[in-house]
C-alpha positions, 0 to 999 in steps of 0.5 A: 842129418840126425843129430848125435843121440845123448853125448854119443856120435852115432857112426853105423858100419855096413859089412858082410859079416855073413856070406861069401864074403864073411871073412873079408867083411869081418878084417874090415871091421877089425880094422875099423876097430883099429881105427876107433882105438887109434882116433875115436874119443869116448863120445864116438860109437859104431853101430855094425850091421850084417848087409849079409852080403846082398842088397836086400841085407844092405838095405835092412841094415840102413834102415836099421842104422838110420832107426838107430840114429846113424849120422853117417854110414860107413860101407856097403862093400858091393855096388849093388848093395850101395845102390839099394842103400842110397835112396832112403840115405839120402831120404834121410839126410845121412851121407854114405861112404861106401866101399866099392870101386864102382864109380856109378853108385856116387852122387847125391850124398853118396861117396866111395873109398873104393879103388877106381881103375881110371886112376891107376889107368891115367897114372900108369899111361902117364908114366909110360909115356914119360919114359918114352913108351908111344905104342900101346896094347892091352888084353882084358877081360870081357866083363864091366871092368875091362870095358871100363879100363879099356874105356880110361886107357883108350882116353888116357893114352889120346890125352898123352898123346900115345897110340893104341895098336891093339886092344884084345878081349878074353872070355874071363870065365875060361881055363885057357887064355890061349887064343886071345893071346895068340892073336894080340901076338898076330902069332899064325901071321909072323910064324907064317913069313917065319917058316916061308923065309927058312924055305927060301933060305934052305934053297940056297946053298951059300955061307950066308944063308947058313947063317940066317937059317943058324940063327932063325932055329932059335926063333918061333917068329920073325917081325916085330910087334907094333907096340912097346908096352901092353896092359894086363887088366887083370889080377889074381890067378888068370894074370898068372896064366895069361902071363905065363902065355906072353912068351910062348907066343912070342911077347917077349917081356924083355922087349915090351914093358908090362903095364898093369892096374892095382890088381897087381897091387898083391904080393908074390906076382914075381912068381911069374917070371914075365911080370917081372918088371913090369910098371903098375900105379897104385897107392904107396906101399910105405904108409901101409906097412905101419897098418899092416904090421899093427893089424898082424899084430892085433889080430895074428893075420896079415890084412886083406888089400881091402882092409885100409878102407874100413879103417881110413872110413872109420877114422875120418868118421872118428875126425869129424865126429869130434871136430870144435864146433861139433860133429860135422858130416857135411858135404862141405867137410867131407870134400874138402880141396886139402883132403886127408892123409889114410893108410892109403896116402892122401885122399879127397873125395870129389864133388861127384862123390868118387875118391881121388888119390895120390898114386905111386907107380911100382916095379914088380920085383922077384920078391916085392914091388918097388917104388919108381915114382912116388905118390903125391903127398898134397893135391894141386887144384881140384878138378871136378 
């Protein structure tokens, strides 16, 4: 690892600044100069370099870092450019703590903030079945991140004993979602014995079968679904339209409980009446709100989710830059077991290089989420 140039710690920060992502990169470092104001001494000096929103831009910008004397670099945003960047880090003996939430860029110095939906995945499934839910379902996008989840909810609902009676993928460049959903819901089968029963009934001239045909006007199917909770893997405007769908067909949100990843860790999913209520894990909201409110503040916008990375990043850079015996970037310091407390809640990174995190479980409101089960505020013993 180098050594501090002078008296200074020479910390680099790799972002976007330019590109698609510009605006999201240029909130990170507005966080991370909050961070710097609220635990960098005067020792401490950031060294921003534009990744330009390619690997080839992250891989110049390290280069640029490391020239410069970087004893730690914080970010890439995108696992691609993680990527690019981690071979001449490492060649260097310059640990990386990224942002993405690809747990594959990990490993030999290499380290990530990013949220990981095998977590989330394992605390929600946990949850779920602690409060009775066996039978589960999910519907997903057919992509690298819904085989991912797919792949954690398969293992978290085994380990917790659960059962899986459905998985259903979606082509996540559609418009229109209504096909999956129409056979996660097993719609055509139950509408069939729907309408084959109403005929049955209608050739029958007795009080009673008037009756059961009054009362199946209001239906569009007959027969349970067999499971009691069904995971949305998605966030964002296709949540909303797949959401929209579940009662149409016949999923009804007051009969099975919605279960979803911290893509629904965004405000105004209430807006879509079948989301409401439904569970999701993810960090608590309430050591946020101070940042959130310090940033609006600052800089007269609301952050984006993201921007808690780039300033937890930065103040554990600005910590351990100034600890007793000098700066100290080892993977010893940066894994420690006891972790650190971010705007996120508590946090650790394990040997592999990935973020383990205390995570709440949330209801979705009309307005806001509410916690149901808090976050841990220490971890047990560490799990490799």
């Amino acid at each position: 690892m180098p050594l501090p140039v002078g008296d200074s710690v020479r910390v680099a920060l790799l972002l976007p600044l330019s590109g698609p992502n510009a605006g999201l990169g240029q909130a990170m470092l507005n966080a991370a100069q909050l961070a710097m104001f609220n635990f960098a001494d005067k020792r401490f000096e950031l060294l921003v370099h534009d990744t330009k929103g390619s690997a080839q831009g992250a891989s110049d910008a390290a280069s640029a870092a490391i020239g410069d004397g970087a004893s730690i670099i914080l970010g890439p945003l995108l696992a691609a450019s993680v990527r690019a960047v981690g071979p001449q880090a490492r060649a260097a003996n310059v640990p990386v703590i990224a942002f993405s939430s690809d747990r594959s860029v990990t490993g030999d110095g290499t380290y990530t903030m990013g949220f990981l939906p095998g977590a989330e995945i394992r605390r929600i499934v946990a949850y779920a079945r602690s409060k009775g839910v066996k039978r589960f379902a999910a519907l997903a996008p057919d992509n690298v991140y819904g085989e991912t989840v797919i792949s954690a909810f398969e293992a978290a609902v085994a380990q917790n004993g659960g059962t899986i009676a459905r998985v259903q993928f979606y082509d996540p460049g559609a418009t229109d979602f209504t096909a999956a959903v129409r056979v996660l819901a097993d719609y055509d089968a139950r509408r069939q014995v729907l309408l084959e029963q109403r005929k049955e009934l209608e050739g029958r001239d007795d009080e009673v079968s008037r009756r059961a045909l009054k009362r199946m006007e209001r239906l569009q199917t007959i027969g349970d679904l067999p499971f009691d909770a069904l995971l949305l893997a998605d966030g964002g405007k296709r949540l909303l339209s797949i959401a929209a769908l579940l009662p149409f067909y016949d999923i009804d949100p007051g009969k099975i409980r919605m279960l979803g990843t911290g893509q629904w860790d965004v405000p105004g999913l209430g807006s879509e009446p079948a989301l409401i209520g439904g569970w999701f894990a993810a960090p608590s909201p309430t050591a946020r709100a101070d940042f959130i409110s310090d940033y609006t503040e600052t800089y007269g916008a609301v952050p984006p989710r993201l921007a808690t990375l780039a300033y937890d990043a930065t103040a554990l850079a600005a910590v351990q830059a100034r600890g007793k015996s000098g700066p100290d970037f080892s993977a010893q310091a940066i894994t420690v077991p006891s972790g650190f407390w971010g705007r996120d809640g508590i946090f650790r990174f394990l040997p592999g290089g990935i973020a383990e995190r205390g995570l709440a479980v949330m209801r979705v409101g009309r307005r806001d989420s509410e916690i149901l089960s808090r976050a841990p505020e220490t971890f047990q013993a560490q799990v490799n």
